[in-house]
N, C-alpha and C positions, 0 to 999 in steps of 0.2 A: 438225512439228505438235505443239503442246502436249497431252497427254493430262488430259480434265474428268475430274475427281471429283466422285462425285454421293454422296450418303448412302444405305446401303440402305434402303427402304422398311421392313421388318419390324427390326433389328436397331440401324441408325444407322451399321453401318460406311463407313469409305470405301472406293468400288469406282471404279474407272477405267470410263469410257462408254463401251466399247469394243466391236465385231464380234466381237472374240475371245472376250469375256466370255459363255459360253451361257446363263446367268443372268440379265442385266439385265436389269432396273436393280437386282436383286438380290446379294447377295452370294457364294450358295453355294447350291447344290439343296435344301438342307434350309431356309434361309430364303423359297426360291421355294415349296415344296410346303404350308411352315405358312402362309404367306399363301394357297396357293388353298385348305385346307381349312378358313381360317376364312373365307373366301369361299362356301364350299358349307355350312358349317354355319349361316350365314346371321347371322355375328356381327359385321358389318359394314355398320350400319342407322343409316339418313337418321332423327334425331326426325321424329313428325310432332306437329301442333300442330291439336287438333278445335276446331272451328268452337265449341262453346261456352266452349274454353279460351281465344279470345280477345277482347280487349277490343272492345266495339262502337265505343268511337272508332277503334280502328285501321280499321274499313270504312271505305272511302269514301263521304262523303255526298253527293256530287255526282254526275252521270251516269246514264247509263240505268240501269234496274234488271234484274237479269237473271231471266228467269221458267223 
């Protein structure tokens, strides 16, 4: 069986996808622990985009309207 290499999420290394790895898809514990603590520090955010920042053509003009 061929062994995948995948890239670490936080560093870029190559790590084998492995059972054996207690890491993955990470590299090493200290690249797993800095990814959940920017996870908890909450520095890992979806843009959002407010309803006045968008352009009124992007609405849909057609269809119900929603009340």
């Amino acid at each position: 069986m061929v062994d995948r290499l995948v890239n670490c999420p936080r560093c870029g290394t190559k790590v084998v996808w492995s059972t054996d790895n207690l890491w993955r898809p990470f590299c090493s514990e200290r690249c797993k622990t800095t990814d959940l603590g920017a996870w908890a520090s909450e520095s890992y955010r979806i843009p959002v985009v407010e309803m006045d920042d968008m352009d009124e053509q992007a609405l849909p003009s057609d269809g119900p309207a929603l009340n």
